[in-house]
MDTraj code that builds the backbone (N, CA, C; nanometers):
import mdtraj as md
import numpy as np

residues = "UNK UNK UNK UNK UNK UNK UNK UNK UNK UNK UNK UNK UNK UNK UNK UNK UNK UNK UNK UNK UNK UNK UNK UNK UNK UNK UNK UNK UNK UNK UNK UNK UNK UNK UNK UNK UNK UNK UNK UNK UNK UNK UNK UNK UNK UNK UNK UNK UNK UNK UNK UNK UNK UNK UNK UNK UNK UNK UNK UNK UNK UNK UNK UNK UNK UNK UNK UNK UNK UNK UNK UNK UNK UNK UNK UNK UNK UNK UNK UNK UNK UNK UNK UNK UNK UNK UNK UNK UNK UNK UNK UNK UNK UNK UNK UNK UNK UNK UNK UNK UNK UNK UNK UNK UNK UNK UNK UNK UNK UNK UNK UNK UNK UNK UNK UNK UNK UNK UNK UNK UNK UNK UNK UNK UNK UNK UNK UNK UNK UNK UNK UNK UNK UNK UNK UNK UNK UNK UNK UNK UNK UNK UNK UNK UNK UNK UNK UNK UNK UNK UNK UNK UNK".split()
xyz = np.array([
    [-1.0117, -1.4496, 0.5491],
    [-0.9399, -1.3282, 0.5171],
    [-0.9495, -1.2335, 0.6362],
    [-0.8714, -1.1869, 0.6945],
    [-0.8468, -1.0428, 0.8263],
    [-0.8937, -0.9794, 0.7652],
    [-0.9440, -0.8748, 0.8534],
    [-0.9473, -0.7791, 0.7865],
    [-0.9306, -0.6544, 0.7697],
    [-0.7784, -0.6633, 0.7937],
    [-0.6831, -0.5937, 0.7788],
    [-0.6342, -0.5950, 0.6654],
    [-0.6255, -0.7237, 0.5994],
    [-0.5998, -0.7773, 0.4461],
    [-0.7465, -0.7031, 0.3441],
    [-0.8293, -0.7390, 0.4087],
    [-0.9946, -0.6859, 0.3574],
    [-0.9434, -0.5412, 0.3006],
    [-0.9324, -0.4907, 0.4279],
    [-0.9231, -0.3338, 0.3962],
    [-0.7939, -0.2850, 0.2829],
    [-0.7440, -0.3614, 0.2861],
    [-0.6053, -0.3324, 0.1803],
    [-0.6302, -0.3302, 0.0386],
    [-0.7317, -0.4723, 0.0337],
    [-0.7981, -0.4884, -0.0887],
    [-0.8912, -0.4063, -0.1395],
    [-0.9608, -0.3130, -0.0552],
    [-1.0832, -0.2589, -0.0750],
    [-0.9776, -0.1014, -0.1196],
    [-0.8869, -0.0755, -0.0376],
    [-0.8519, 0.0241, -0.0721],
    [-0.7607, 0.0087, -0.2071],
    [-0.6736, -0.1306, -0.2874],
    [-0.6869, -0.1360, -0.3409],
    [-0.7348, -0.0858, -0.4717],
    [-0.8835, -0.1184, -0.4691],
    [-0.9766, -0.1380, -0.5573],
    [-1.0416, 0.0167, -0.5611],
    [-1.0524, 0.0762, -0.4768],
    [-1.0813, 0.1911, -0.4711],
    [-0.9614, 0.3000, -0.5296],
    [-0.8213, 0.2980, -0.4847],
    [-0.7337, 0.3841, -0.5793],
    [-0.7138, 0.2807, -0.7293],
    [-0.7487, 0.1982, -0.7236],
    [-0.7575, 0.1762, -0.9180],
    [-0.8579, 0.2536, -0.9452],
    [-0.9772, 0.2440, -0.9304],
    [-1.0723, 0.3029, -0.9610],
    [-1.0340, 0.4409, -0.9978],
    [-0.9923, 0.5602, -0.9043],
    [-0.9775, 0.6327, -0.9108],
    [-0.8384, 0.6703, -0.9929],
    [-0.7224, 0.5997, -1.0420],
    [-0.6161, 0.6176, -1.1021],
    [-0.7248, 0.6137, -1.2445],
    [-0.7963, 0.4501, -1.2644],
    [-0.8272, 0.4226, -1.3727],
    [-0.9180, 0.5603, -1.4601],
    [-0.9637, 0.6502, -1.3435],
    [-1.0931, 0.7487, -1.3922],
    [-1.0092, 0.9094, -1.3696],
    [-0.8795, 0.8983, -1.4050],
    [-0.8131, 1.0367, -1.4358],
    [-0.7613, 1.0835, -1.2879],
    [-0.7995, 1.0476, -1.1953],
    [-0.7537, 1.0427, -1.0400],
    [-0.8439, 1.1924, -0.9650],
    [-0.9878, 1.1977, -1.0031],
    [-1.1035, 1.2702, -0.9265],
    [-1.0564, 1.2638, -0.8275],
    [-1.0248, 1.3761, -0.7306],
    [-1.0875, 1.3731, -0.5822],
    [-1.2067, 1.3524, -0.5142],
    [-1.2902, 1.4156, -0.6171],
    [-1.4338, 1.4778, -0.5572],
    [-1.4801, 1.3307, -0.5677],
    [-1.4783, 1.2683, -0.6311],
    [-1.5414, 1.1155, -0.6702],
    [-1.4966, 1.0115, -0.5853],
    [-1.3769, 1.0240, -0.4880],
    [-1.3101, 0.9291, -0.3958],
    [-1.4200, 0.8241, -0.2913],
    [-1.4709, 0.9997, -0.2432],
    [-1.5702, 0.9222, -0.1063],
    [-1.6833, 0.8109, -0.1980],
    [-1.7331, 0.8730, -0.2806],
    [-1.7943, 0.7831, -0.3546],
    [-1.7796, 0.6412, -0.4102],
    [-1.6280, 0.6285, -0.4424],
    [-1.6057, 0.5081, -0.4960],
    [-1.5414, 0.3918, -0.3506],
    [-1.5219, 0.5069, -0.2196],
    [-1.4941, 0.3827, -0.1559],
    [-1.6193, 0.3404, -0.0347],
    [-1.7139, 0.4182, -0.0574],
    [-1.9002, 0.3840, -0.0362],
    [-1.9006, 0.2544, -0.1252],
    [-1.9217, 0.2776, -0.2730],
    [-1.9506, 0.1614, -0.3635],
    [-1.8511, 0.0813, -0.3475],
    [-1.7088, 0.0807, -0.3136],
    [-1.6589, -0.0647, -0.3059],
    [-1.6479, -0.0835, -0.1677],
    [-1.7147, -0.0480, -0.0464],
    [-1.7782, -0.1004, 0.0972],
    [-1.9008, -0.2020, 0.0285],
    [-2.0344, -0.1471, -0.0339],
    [-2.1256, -0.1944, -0.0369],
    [-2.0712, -0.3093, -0.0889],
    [-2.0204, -0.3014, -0.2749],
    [-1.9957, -0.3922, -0.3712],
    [-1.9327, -0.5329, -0.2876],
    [-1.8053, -0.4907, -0.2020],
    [-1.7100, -0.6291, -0.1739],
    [-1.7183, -0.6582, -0.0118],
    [-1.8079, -0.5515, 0.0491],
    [-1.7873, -0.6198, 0.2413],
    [-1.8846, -0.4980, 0.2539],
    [-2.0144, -0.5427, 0.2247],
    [-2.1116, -0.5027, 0.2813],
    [-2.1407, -0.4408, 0.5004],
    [-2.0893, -0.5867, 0.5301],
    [-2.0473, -0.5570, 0.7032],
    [-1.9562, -0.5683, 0.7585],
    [-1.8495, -0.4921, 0.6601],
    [-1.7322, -0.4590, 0.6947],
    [-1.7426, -0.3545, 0.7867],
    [-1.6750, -0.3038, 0.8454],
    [-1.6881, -0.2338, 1.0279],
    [-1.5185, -0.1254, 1.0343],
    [-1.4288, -0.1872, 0.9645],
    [-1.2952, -0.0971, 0.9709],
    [-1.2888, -0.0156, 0.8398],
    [-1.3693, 0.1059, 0.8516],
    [-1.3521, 0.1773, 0.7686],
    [-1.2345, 0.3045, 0.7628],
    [-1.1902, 0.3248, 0.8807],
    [-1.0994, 0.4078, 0.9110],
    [-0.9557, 0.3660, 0.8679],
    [-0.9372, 0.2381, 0.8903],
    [-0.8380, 0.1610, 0.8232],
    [-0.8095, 0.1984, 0.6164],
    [-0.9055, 0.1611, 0.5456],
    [-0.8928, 0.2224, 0.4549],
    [-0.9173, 0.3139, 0.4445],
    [-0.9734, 0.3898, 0.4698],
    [-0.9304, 0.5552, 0.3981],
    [-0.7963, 0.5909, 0.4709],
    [-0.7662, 0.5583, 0.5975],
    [-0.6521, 0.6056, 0.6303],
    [-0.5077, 0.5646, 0.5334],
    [-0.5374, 0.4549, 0.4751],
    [-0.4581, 0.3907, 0.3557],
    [-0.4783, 0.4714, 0.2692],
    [-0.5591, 0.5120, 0.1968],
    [-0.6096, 0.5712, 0.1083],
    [-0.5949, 0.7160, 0.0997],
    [-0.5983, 0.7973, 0.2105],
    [-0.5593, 0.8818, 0.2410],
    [-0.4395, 0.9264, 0.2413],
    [-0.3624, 0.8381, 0.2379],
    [-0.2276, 0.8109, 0.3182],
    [-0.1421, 0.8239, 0.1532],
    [-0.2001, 0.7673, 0.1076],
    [-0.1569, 0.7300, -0.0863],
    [-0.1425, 0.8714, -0.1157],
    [-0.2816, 0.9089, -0.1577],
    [-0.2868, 0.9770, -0.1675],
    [-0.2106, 1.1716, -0.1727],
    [-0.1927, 1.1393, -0.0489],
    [-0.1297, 1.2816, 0.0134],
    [0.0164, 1.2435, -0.0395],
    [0.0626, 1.1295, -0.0545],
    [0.2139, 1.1452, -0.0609],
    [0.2603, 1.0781, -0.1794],
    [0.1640, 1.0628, -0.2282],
    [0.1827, 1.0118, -0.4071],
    [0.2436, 1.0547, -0.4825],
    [0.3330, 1.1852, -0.5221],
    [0.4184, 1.2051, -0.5782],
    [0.5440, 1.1775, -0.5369],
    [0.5727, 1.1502, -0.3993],
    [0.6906, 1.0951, -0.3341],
    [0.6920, 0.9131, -0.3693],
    [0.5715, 0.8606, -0.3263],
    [0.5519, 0.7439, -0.3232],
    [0.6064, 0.6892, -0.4882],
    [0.5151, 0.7886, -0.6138],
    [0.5652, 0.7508, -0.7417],
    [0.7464, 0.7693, -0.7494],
    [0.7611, 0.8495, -0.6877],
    [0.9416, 0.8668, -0.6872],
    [1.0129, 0.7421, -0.6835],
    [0.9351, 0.6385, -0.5746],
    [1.0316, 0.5487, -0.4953],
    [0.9930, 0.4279, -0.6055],
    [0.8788, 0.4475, -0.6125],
    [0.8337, 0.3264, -0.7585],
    [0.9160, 0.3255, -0.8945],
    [0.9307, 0.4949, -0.9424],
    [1.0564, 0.4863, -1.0863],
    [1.1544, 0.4719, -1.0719],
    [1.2152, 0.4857, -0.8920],
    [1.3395, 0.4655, -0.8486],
    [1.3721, 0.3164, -0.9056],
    [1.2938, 0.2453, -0.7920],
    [1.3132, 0.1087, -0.7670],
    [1.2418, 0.0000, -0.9085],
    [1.1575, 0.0605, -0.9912],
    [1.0893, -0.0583, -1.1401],
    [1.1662, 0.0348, -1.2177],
    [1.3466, 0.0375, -1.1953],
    [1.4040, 0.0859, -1.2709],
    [1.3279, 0.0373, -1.5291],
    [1.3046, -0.1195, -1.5150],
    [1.2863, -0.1547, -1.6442],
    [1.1636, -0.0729, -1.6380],
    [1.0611, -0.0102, -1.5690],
    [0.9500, -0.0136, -1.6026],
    [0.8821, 0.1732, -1.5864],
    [0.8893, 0.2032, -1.7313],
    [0.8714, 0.3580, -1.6403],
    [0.6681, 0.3150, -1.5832],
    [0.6453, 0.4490, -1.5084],
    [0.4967, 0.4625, -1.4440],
    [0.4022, 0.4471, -1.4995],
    [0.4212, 0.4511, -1.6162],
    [0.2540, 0.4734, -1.6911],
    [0.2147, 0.3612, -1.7497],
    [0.3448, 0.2844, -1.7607],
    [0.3517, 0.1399, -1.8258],
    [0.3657, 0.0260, -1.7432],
    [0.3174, 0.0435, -1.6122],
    [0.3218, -0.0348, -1.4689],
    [0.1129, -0.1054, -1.4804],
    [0.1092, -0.1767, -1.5243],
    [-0.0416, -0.2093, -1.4966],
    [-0.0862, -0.1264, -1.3865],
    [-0.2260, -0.0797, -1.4237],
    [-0.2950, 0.0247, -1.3045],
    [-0.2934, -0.0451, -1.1646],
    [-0.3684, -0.2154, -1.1953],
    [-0.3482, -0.2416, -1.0518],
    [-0.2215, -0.2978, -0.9774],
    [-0.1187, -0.2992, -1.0338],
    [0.0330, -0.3497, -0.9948],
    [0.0970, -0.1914, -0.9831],
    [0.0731, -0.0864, -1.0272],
    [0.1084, 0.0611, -0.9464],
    [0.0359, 0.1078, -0.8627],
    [-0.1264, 0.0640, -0.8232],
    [-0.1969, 0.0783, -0.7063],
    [-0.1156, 0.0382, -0.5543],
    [-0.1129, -0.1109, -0.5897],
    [-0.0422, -0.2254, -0.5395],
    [0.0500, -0.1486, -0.4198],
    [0.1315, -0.1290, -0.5517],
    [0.2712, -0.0859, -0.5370],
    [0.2745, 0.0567, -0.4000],
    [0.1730, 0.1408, -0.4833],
    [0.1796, 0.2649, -0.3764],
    [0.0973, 0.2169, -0.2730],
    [0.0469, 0.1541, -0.2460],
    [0.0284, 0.1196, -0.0885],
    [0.1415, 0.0461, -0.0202],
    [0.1629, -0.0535, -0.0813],
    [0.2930, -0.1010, -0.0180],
    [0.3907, -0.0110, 0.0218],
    [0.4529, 0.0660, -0.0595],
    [0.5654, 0.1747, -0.0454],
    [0.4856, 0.2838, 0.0790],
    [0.3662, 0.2948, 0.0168],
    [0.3390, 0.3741, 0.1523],
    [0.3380, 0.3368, 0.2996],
    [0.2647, 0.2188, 0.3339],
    [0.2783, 0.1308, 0.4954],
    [0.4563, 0.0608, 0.5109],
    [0.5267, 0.0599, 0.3726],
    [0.6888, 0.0675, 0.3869],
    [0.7526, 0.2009, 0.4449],
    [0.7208, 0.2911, 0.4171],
    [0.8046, 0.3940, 0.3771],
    [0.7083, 0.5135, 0.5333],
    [0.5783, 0.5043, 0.4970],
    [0.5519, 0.6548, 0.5885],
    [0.4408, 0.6019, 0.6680],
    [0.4093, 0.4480, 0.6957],
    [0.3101, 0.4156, 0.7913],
    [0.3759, 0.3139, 0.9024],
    [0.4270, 0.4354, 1.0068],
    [0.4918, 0.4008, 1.1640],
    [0.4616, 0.2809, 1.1623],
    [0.3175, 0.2448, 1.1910],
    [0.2670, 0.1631, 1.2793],
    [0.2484, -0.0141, 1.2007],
    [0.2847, -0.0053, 1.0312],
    [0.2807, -0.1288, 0.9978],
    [0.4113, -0.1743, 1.0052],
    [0.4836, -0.2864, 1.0326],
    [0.5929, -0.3478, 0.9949],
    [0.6328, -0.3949, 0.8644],
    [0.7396, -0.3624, 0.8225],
    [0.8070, -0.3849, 0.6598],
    [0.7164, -0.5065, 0.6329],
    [0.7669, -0.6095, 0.7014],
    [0.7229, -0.7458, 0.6376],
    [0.5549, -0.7352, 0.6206],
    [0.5205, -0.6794, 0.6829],
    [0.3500, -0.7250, 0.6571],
    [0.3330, -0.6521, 0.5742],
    [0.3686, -0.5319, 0.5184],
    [0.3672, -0.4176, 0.4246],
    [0.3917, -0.5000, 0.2746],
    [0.5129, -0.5691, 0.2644],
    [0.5953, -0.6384, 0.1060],
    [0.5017, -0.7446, 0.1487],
    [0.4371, -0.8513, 0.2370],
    [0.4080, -0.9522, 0.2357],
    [0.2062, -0.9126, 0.1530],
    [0.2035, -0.8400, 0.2569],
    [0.0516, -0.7821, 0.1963],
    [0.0371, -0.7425, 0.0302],
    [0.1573, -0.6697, 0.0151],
    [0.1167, -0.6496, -0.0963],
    [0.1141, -0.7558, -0.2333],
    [0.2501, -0.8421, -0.1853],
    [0.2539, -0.9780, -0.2420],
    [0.1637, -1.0509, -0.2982],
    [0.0518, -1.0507, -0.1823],
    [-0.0828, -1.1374, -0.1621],
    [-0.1449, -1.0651, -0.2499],
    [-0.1919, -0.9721, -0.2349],
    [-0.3022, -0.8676, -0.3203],
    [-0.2528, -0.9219, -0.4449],
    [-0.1177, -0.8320, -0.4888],
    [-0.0680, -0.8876, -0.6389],
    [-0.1266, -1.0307, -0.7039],
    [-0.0496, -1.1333, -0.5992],
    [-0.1073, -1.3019, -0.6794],
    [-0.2667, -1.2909, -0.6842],
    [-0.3240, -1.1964, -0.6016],
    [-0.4587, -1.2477, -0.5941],
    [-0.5506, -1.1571, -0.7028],
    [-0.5172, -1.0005, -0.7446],
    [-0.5718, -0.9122, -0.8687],
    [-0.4537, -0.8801, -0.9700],
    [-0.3511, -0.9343, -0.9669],
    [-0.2412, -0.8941, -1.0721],
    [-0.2183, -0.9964, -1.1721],
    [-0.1336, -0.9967, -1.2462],
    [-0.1191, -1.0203, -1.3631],
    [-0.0028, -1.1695, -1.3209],
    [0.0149, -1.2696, -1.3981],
    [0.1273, -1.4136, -1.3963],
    [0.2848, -1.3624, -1.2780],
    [0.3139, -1.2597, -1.3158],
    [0.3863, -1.1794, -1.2576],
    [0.4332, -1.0991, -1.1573],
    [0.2766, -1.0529, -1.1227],
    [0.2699, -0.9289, -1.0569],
    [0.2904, -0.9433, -0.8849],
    [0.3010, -1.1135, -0.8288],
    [0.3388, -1.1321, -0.7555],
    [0.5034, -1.0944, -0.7286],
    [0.5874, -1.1248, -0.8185],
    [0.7570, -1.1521, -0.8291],
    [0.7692, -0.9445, -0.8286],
    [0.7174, -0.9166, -0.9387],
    [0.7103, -0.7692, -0.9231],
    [0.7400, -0.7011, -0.8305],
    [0.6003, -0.7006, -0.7758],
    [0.6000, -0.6672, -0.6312],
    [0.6897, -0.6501, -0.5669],
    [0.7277, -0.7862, -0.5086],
    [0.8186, -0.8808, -0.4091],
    [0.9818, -0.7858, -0.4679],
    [0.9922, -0.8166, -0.5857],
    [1.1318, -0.7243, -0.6117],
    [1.1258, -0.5771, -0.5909],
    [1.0394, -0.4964, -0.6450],
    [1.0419, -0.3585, -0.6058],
    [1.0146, -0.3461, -0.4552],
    [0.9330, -0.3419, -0.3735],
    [0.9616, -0.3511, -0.2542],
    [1.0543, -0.4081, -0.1627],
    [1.1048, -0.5205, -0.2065],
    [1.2140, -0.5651, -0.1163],
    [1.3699, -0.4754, -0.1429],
    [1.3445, -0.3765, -0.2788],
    [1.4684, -0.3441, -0.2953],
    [1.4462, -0.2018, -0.2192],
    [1.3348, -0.1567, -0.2285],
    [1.3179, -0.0317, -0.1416],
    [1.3592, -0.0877, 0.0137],
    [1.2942, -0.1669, 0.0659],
    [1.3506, -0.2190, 0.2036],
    [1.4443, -0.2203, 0.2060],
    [1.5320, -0.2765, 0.1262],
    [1.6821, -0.2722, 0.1544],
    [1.7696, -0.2216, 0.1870],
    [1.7730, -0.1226, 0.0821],
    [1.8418, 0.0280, 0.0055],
    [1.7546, 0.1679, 0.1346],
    [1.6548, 0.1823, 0.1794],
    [1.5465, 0.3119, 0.2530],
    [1.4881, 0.2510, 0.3618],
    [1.4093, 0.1452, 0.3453],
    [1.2802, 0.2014, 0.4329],
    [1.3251, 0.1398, 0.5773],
    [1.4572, 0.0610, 0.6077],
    [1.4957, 0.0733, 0.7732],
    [1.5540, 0.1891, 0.8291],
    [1.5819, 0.2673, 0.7469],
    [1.6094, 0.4253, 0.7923],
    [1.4953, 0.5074, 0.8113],
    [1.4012, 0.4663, 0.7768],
    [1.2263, 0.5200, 0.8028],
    [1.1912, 0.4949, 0.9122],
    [1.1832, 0.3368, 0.9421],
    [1.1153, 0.2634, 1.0330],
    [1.1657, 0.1991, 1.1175],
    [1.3151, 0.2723, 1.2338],
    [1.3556, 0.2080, 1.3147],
    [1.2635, 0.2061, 1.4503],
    [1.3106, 0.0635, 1.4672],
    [1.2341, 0.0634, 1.6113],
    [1.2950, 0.0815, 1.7038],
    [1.2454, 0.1685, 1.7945],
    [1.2920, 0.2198, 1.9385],
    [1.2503, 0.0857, 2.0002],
    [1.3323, 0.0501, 2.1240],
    [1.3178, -0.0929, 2.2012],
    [1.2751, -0.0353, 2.3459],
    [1.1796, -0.0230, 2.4074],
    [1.1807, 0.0839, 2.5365],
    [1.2582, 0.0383, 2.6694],
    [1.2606, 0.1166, 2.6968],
    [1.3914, 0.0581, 2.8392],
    [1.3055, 0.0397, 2.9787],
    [1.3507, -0.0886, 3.0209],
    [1.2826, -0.1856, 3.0766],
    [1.3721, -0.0891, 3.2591],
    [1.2853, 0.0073, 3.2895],
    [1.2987, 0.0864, 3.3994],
    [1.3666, 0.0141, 3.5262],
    [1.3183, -0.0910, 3.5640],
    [1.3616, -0.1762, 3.6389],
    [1.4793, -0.2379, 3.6576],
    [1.5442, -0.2429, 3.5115],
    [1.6715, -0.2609, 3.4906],
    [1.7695, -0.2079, 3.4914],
    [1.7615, -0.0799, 3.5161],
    [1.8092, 0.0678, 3.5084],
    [1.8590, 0.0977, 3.6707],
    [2.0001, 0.1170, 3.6595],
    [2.0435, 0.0753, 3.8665],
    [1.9807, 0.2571, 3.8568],
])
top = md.Topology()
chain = top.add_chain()
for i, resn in enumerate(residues, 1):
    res = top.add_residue(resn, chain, resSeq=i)
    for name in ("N", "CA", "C"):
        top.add_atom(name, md.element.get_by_symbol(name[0]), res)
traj = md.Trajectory(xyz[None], top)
């Protein structure tokens, strides 16, 4: 497992936690201490998740927007906790994190899903995010191609 994937999971597990417990702030740093110790004791990229986590966080009422947009059958509250965790990380490294690419964003979250979600929660996924990709998030995340100076009379 990368662990880049590691950290996804951990952060994961850490905003369930915190969805599952009324969504504490004050309790955050705490629960992603105990799920460092609990699941990657010498894990080393900690900046990676909270910056995920962080990242949720701050823009979570936008992020839930793009989720009731796009799980048109499914309103929010009735989204399994960890398949709307899932979800808002994905939409978030889709939608407002520059530096990940779409595909590793819907593909990551994919993985997580088959691996803590429900018979389903893989296909889920895979449909709500790919329809946000579709429809938004290349108008987010175009890439500039830099110009090769040399080529330039």
């Amino acid at each position: 497992m990368s662990n880049r994937h590691l950290a996804r999971t951990i952060a994961m597990q850490t905003l369930f936690s915190w969805d599952f417990n009324g969504k504490q702030e004050k309790n955050l740093s705490n629960l992603i201490e105990q799920n460092f110790k609990q699941f990657a004791p010498k894990f080393d990229d900690h900046g990676f998740v909270k910056s995920i986590i962080n990242g949720v966080i701050k823009n979570e009422a936008e992020i839930d927007r793009y989720i009731i947009k796009y799980a048109t059958e499914w309103p929010l509250d009735q989204i399994t906790i960890v398949d709307r965790n899932i979800l808002r990380i994905g939409v978030y490294e889709l939608v407002f994190d520059k530096d990940i690419p779409a595909k590793v964003a819907i593909n990551e979250a994919i993985e997580i899903a088959k691996a803590f979600g429900g018979e389903s929660s893989g296909k889920f996924v895979n449909g709500v995010l790919g329809a946000i990709y579709k429809d938004a998030a290349p108008a987010f995340k175009k890439e500039v191609k830099p110009v090769d100076i040399n080529a330039v009379a």
